[in-house]
SERO-466167 format. One line per field, with one value per residue (C-alpha): residue in three letters; residue number from 1; x, y, z. Coordinates in nm, 2 decimals. Example, Ala and Ser with C-alpha at 12.3 -4.5 7.8 and 13.67 -1.06 7.14 Angstrom:
res ALA_SER
n 1_2
x 1.23_1.37
y -0.45_-0.11
z 0.78_0.71
//
This chain:
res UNK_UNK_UNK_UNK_UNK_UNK_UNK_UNK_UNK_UNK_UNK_UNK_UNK_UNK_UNK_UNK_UNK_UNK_UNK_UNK_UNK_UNK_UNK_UNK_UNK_UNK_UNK_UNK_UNK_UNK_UNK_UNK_UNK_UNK_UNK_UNK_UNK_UNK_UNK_UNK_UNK_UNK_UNK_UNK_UNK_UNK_UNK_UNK_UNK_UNK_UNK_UNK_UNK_UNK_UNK_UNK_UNK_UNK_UNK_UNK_UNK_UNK_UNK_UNK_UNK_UNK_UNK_UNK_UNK_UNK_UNK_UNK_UNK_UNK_UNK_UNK_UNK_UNK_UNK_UNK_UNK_UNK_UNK_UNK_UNK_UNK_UNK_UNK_UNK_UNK_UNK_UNK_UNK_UNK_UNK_UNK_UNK_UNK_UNK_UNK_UNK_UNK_UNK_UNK_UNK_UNK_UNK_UNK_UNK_UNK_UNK_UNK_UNK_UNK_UNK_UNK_UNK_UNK_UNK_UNK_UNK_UNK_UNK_UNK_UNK_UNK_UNK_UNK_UNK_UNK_UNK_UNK_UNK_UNK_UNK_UNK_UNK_UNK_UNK_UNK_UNK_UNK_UNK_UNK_UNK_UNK_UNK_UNK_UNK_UNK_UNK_UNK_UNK_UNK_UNK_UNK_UNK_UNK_UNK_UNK_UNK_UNK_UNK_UNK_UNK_UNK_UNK_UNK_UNK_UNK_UNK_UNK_UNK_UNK_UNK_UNK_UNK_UNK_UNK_UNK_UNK_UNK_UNK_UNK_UNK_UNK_UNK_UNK_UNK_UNK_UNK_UNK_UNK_UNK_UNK_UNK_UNK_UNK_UNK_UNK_UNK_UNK_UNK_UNK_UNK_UNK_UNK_UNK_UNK_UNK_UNK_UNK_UNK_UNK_UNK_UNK_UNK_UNK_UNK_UNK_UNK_UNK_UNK_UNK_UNK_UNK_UNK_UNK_UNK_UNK_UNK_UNK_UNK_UNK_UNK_UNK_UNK_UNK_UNK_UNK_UNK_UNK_UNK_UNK_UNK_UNK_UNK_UNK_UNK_UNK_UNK_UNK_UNK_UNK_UNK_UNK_UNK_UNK_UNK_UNK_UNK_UNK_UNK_UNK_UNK_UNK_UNK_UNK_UNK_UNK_UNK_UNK_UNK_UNK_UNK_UNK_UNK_UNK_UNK_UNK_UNK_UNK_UNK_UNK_UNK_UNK_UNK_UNK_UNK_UNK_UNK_UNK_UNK_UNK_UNK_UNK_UNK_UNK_UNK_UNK_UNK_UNK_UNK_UNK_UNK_UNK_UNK_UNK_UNK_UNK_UNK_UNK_UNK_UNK_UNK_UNK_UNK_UNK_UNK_UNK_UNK_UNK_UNK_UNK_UNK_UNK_UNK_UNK_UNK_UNK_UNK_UNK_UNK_UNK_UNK_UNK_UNK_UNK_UNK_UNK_UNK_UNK_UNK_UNK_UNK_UNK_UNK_UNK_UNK_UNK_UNK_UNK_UNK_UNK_UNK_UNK_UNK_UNK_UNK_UNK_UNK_UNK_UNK_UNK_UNK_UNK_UNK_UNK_UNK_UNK_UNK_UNK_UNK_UNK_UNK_UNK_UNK_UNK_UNK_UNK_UNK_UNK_UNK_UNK_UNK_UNK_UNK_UNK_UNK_UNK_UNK_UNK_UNK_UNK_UNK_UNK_UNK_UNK_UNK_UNK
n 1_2_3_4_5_6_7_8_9_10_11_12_13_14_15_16_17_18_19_20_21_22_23_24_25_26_27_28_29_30_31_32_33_34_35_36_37_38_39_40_41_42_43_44_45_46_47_48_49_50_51_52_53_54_55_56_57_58_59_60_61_62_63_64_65_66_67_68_69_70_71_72_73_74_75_76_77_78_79_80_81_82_83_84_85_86_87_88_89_90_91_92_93_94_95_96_97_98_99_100_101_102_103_104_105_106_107_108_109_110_111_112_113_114_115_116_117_118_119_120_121_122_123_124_125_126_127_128_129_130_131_132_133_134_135_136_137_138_139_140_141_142_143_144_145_146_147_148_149_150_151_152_153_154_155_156_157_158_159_160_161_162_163_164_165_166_167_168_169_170_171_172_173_174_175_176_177_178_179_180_181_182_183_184_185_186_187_188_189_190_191_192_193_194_195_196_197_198_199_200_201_202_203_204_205_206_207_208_209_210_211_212_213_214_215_216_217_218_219_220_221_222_223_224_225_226_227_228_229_230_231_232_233_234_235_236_237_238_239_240_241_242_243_244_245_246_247_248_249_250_251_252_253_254_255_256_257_258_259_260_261_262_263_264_265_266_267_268_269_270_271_272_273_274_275_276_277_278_279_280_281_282_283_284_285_286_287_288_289_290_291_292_293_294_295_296_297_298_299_300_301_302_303_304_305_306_307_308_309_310_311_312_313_314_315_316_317_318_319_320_321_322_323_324_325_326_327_328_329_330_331_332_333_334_335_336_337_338_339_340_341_342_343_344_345_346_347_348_349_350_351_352_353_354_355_356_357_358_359_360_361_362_363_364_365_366_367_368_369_370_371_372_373_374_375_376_377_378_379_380_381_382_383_384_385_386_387_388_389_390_391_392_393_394_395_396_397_398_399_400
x -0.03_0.18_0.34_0.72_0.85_1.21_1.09_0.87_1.12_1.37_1.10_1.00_0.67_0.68_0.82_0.97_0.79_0.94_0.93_1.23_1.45_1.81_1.86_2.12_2.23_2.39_2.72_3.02_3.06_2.84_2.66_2.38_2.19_1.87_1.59_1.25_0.91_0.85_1.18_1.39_1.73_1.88_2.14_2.35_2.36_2.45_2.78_2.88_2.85_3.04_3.32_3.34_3.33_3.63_3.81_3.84_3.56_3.37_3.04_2.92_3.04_2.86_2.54_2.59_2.64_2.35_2.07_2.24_2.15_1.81_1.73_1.92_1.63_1.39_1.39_1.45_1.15_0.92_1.05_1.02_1.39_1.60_1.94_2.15_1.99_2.00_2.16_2.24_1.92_1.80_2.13_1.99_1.67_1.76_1.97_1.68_1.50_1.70_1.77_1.40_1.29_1.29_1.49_1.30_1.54_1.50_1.17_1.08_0.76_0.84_0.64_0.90_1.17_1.37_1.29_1.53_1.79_1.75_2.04_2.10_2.14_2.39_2.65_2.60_2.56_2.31_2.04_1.99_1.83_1.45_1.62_1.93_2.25_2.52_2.76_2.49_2.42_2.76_2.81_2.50_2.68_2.98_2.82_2.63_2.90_3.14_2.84_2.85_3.20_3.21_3.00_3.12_3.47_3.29_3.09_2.73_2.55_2.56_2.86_2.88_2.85_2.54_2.71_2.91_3.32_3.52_3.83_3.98_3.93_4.05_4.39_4.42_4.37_4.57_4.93_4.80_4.98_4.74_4.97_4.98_4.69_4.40_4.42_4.13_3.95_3.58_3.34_3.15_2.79_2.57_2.81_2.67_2.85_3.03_3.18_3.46_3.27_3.49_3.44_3.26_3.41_3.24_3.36_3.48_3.18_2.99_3.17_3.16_2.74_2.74_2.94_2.73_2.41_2.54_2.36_2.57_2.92_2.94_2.76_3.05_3.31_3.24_3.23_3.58_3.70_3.59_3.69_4.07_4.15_3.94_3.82_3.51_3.17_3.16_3.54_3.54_3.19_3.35_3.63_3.65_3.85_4.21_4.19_4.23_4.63_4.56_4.94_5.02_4.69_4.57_4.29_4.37_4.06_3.96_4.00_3.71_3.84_4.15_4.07_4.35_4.41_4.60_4.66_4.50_4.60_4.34_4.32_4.36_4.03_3.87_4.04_3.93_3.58_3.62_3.69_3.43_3.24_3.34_3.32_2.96_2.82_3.09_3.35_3.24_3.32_3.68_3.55_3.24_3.17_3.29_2.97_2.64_2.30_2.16_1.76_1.58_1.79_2.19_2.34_2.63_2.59_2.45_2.57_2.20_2.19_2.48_2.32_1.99_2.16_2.36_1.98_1.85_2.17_2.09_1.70_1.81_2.02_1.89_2.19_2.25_2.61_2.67_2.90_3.12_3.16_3.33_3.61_3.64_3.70_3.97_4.13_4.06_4.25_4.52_4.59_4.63_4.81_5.16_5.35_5.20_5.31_5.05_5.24_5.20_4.83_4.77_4.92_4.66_4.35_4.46_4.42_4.50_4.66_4.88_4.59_4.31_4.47_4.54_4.16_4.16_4.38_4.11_4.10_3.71_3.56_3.35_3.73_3.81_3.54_3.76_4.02_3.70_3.59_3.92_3.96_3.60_3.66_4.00_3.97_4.04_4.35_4.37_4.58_4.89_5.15_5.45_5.47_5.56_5.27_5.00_4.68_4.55_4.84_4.74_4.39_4.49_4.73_4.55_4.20_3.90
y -7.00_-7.27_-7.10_-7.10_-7.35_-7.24_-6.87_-6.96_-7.23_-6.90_-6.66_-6.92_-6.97_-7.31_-7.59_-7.91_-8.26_-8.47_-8.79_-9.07_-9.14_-9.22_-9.57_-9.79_-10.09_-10.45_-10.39_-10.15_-9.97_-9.76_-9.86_-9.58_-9.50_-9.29_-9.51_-9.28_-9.26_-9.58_-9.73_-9.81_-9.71_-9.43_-9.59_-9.29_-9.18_-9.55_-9.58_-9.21_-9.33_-9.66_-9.41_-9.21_-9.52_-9.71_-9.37_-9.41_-9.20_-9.30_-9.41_-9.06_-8.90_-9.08_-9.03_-8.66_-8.68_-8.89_-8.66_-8.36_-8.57_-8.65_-8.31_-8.22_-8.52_-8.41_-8.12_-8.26_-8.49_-8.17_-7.95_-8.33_-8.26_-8.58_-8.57_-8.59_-8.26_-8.08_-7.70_-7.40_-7.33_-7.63_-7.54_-7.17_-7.33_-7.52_-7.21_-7.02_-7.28_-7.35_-6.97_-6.92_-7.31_-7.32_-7.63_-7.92_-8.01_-7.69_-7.71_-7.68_-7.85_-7.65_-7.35_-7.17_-7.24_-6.92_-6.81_-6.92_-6.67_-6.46_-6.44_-6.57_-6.27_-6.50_-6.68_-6.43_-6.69_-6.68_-6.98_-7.15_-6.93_-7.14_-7.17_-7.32_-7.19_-7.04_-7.34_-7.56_-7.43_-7.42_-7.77_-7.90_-7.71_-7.89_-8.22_-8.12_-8.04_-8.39_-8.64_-8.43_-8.42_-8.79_-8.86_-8.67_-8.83_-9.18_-9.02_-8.98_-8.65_-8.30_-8.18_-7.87_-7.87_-7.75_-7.62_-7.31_-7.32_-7.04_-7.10_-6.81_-7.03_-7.33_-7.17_-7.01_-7.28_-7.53_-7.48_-7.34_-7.44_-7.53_-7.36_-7.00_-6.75_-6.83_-6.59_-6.37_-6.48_-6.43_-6.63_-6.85_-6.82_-6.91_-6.96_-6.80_-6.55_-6.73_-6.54_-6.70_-6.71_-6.67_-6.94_-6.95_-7.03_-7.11_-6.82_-6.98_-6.84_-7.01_-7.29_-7.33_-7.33_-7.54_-7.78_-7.75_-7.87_-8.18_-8.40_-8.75_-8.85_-8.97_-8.63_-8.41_-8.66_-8.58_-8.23_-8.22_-8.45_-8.27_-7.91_-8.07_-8.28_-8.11_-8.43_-8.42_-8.53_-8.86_-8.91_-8.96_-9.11_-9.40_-9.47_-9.82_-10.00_-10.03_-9.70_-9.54_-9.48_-9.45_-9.39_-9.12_-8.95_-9.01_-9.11_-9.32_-9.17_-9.26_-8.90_-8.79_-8.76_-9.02_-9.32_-9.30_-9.39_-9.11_-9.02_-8.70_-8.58_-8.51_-8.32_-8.53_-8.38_-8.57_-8.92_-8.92_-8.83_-9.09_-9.34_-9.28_-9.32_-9.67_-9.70_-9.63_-9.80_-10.08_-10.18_-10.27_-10.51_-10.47_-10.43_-10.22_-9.84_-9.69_-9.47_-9.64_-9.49_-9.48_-9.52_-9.83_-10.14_-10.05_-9.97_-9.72_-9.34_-9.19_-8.85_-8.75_-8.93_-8.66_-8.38_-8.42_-8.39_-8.03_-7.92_-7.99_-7.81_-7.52_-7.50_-7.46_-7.20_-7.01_-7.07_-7.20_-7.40_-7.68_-8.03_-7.85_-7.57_-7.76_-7.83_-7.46_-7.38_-7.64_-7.50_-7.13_-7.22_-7.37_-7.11_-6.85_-7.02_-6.86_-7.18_-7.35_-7.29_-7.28_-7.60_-7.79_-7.66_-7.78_-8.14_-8.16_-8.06_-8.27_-7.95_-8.00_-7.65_-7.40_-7.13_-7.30_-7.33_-6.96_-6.84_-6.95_-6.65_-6.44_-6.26_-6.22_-5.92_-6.11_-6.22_-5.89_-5.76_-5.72_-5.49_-5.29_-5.23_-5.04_-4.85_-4.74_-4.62_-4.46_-4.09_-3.85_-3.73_-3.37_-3.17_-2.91_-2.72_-2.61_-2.33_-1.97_-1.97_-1.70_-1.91_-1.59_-1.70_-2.08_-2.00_-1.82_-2.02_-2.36_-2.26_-2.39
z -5.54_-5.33_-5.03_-5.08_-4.76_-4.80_-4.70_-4.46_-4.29_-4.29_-4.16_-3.86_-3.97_-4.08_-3.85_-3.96_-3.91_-3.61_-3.80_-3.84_-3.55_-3.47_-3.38_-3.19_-3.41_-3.31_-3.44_-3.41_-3.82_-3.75_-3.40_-3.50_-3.76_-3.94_-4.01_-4.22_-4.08_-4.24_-3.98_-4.29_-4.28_-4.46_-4.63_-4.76_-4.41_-4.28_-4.52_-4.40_-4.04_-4.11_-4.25_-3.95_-3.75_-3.90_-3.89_-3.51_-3.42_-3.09_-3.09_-2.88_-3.21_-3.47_-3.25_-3.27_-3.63_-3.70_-3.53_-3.73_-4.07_-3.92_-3.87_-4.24_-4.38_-4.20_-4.41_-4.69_-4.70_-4.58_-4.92_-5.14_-5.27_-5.30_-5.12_-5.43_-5.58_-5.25_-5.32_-5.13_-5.11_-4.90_-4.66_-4.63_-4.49_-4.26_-4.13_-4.16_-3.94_-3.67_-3.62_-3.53_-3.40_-3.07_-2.96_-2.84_-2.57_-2.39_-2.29_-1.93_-1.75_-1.44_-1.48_-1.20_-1.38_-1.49_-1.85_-2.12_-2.19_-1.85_-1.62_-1.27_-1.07_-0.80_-1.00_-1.35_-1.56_-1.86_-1.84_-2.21_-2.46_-2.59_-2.98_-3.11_-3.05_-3.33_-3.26_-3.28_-3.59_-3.76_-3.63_-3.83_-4.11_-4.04_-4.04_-4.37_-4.52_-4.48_-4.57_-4.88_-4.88_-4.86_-5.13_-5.38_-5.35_-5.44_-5.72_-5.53_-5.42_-5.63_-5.79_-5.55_-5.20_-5.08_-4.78_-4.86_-4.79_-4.71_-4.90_-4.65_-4.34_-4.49_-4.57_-4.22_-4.05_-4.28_-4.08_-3.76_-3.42_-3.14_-2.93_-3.14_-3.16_-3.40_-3.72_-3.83_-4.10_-4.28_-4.20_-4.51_-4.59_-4.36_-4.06_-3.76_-3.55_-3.20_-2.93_-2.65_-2.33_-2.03_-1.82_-1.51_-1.20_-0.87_-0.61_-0.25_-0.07_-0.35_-0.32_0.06_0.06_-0.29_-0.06_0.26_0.05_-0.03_0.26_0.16_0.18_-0.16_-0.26_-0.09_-0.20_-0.56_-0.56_-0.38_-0.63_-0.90_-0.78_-0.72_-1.00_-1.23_-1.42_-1.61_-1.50_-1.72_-1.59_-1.26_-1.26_-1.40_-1.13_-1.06_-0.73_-1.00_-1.08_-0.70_-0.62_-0.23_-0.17_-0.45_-0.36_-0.76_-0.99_-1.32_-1.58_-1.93_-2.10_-2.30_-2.64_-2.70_-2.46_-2.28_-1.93_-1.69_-1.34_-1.24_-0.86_-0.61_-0.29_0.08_0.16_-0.14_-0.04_0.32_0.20_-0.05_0.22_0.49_0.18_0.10_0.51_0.49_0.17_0.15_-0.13_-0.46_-0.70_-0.85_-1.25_-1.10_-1.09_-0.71_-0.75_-0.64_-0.66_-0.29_-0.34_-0.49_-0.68_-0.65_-0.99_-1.07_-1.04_-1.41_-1.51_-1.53_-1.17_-1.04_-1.27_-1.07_-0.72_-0.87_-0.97_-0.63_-0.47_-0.73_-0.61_-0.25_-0.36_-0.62_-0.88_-1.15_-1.15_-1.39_-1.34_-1.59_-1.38_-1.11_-1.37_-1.48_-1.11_-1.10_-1.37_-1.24_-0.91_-1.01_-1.31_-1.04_-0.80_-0.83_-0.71_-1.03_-1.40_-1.65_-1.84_-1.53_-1.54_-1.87_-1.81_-1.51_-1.68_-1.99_-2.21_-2.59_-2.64_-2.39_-2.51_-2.36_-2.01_-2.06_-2.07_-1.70_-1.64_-1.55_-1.23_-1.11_-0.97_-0.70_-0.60_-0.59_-0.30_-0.03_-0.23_-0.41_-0.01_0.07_-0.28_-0.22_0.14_0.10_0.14_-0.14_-0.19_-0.15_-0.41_-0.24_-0.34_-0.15_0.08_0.01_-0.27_-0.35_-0.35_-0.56_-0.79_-0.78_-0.87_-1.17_-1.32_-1.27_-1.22_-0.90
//
């Protein structure tokens, strides 16, 4: 008897061939694509990309859209089922799957490297579990779920979706403000269970030796840029000469998300390290990248460039902190700074919705050591009663 693949792709003891790839093509709609393991393009997948293209998506997003179809074909062309008769059943496996693969980006070389899933006993923070995780999950669902969704409006693919909907959710969310608390719903079939992690600031005495590690001017002038404008990695890597405001102490950033270019403020410790910087290296072009790679040919500062020196920083001192971090303790600052209102928090850190500023409102216990120290210490309070009083007549009516 044939084994069943759908069961054993949902028990984890069947994996699902690496073959196909996600390719970068010469025009804009769509600039990626899925090409088969013979490198012909997928073309269903090719005019859902061009959609989400022309519907002012950026190119980052149609590349994380095409590997989540790959990894949907991929498991199609394992169980021989043709996209347009895919069913519930196919969506069930690759749940199944991915809730028992282990994810191929998480592999380690480094046989000291902590193992996935344990937690760093300094900052508290989990390292990344070996598999794929819930929102990784529901996102491939997502994705699924819309190519299917786009077909079927032109006529193509299976009558039903093979994702399930939850006709709940849909109607909860449909008039939602992004300033108002989220309302409970049920989650479909097959969605995986998330939880809202608080976020994980970097404590001052943290902070202090994360900063003493950095051995470079441009190193130190980063981290104190990022800690006190609280731009994102990708953000600030790409400050250019134009975008400096020397005199309003400023940054001008592309925001992740909508494009747009706004000022961000910065600390006066950030600026003079940014100078003796630019004092030490020289001044760049005016169209190029402020951030220059020190070793070998000189070419802008990489994300995984600056990634690589927060590692190193991290090995010296056994933690685990992450670029993002650094924004989370931006926003963790100046949420609890009492001479700052959380709207003027939320215009700082660019946040979408009044709610997510609020999760920064958070008051840490590490923060909290010197206080603990002299609750701890402070002797007990003795009970007594006013004079003129029996003790034999204490002791009886309220006990030893």
């Amino acid at each position: 008897m044939p084994p069943d693949l759908h069961r054993e792709l949902i028990e984890g003891r069947h994996d699902v061939p690496r073959i196909g790839s996600v390719v970068q093509l010469p025009r804009q709609f769509p600039p990626y694509a899925v090409a088969d393991a013979a490198g012909a393009l997928v073309a269903p997948v090719e005019s859902y990309l061009k959609d989400l293209a022309l519907g002012d998506n950026s190119p980052a997003t149609c590349r994380s859209y095409a590997y989540d179809l790959l990894r949907w074909f991929r498991l199609l062309w394992l169980l021989g089922v043709d996209w347009e008769k895919a069913t519930e059943a196919e969506a069930a496996a690759m749940v199944g799957w991915l809730r028992t693969a282990k994810n191929p980006q998480r592999r380690r070389s480094n046989p000291s490297t902590p193992p996935p899933g344990t937690v760093n006993v300094r900052t508290g923070k989990q390292y990344l579990k070996a598999g794929y995780a819930p929102a990784t999950i529901n996102h491939s669902l997502t994705v699924v779920s819309g190519f299917y969704a786009f077909h079927r409006h032109y006529g193509r693919g299976p009558v039903a979706n093979p994702v399930p909907e939850s006709v709940q959710r849909r109607r909860a969310l449909a008039h939602r403000s992004p300033d108002g608390p989220t309302p409970l719903h049920r989650r479909s079939r097959l969605r995986q269970r998330t939880s809202q992690k608080q976020p994980r600031a970097i404590p001052d005495a943290m902070w202090d030796e994360l900063f003493a590690a950095m051995n470079h001017d441009r190193d130190r002038a980063l981290l104190q840029l990022y800690v006190s404008s609280g731009a994102r990695a990708s953000e600030l890597l790409g400050l250019t000469l134009g975008d400096i405001d020397w005199s309003g102490q400023q940054l001008y950033v592309v925001t992740k998300g909508t494009d747009l270019r706004e000022p961000v403020p910065a600390s006066p410790q950030g600026f003079l390290l940014l100078a003796a910087y630019l004092d030490q290296v020289g001044v760049p072009a005016a169209d190029e990248p402020v951030w220059r790679t020190r070793h070998g040919a000189e070419k802008p500062l990489t994300y995984w460039a600056m990634r690589r020196i927060l590692q190193r920083a991290n090995a010296q001192m056994s933690t685990n902190w992450t670029l993002h971090d650094l924004r989370h303790t931006a926003a963790q600052r100046m949420a609890n700074d009492p001479h700052l209102t959380l709207s003027e928090v939320r215009a700082i850190m660019r946040h979408t919705a009044l709610a997510t500023t609020g999760i920064y409102l958070t008051t840490r216990v590490e923060d909290l050591f010197d206080k603990l120290q002299e609750h701890y210490n402070r002797p007990r309070v003795e009970r007594s009663f006013a004079p003129g009083y029996d003790p034999a007549d204490i002791q009886a009516v309220f006990g030893g």
